[in-house]
C-alpha positions, 0 to 999 in steps of 0.5 A: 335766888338760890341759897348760895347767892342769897349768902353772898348777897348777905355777905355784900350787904354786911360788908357795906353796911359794917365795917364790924369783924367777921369770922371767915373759912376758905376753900380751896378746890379739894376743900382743905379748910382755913378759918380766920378773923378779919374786920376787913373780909375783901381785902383779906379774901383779896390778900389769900387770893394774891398770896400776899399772906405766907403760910397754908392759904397760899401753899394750898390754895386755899382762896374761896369763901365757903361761909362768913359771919359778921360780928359787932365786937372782936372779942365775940369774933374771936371766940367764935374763930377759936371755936370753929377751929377747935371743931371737927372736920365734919362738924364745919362741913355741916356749918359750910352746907347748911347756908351754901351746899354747894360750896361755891365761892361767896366771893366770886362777884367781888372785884378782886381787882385780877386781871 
């Protein structure tokens, strides 16, 4: 099983087992960055993914999930979101590349209910 697969499985399994909080960075195809906090990761990745949500996801495309990370309490979630967005381009780029080098979407085995 490659990195990138492994991730997403783990990503599955988070989202399975707990309903918790996880902090969350799109892609989009030239790697423009979102980072968002949800407790719900699919229907949020399947809102960006539909254009439900205005603003920069849906006017750049920006709909693969490049990493997640789970957390127990929305307060650790949200520091975490706030500090990734504070952090350089090149600094989430190592963040993304260190558990999913090749930038694949994590979510591409979801059902995101697209016909």
């Amino acid at each position: 099983m490659t990195r990138c697969r492994a991730a997403s499985a783990a990503i599955t399994r988070w989202i399975v087992r707990r309903p918790d909080y996880h902090v969350y960075i799109l892609a989009s195809r030239s790697r423009r960055l979102y980072v968002g906090v949800t407790r719900d990761l699919r229907r949020r990745v399947w809102q960006h993914r539909r254009g439900v949500l205005p603003g920069l996801t849906r006017r750049y495309g920006i709909t693969a999930l490049a990493h997640a990370e789970h957390f127990p309490d929305v307060r650790a979630a949200i520091a975490r979101e706030k500090q990734l967005k504070r952090w350089p381009r090149w600094r989430k780029d190592r963040l993304i590349e260190a558990s999913n080098p090749a930038w694949e979407d994590l979510s591409a085995a979801w059902d995101h209910g697209e016909t």
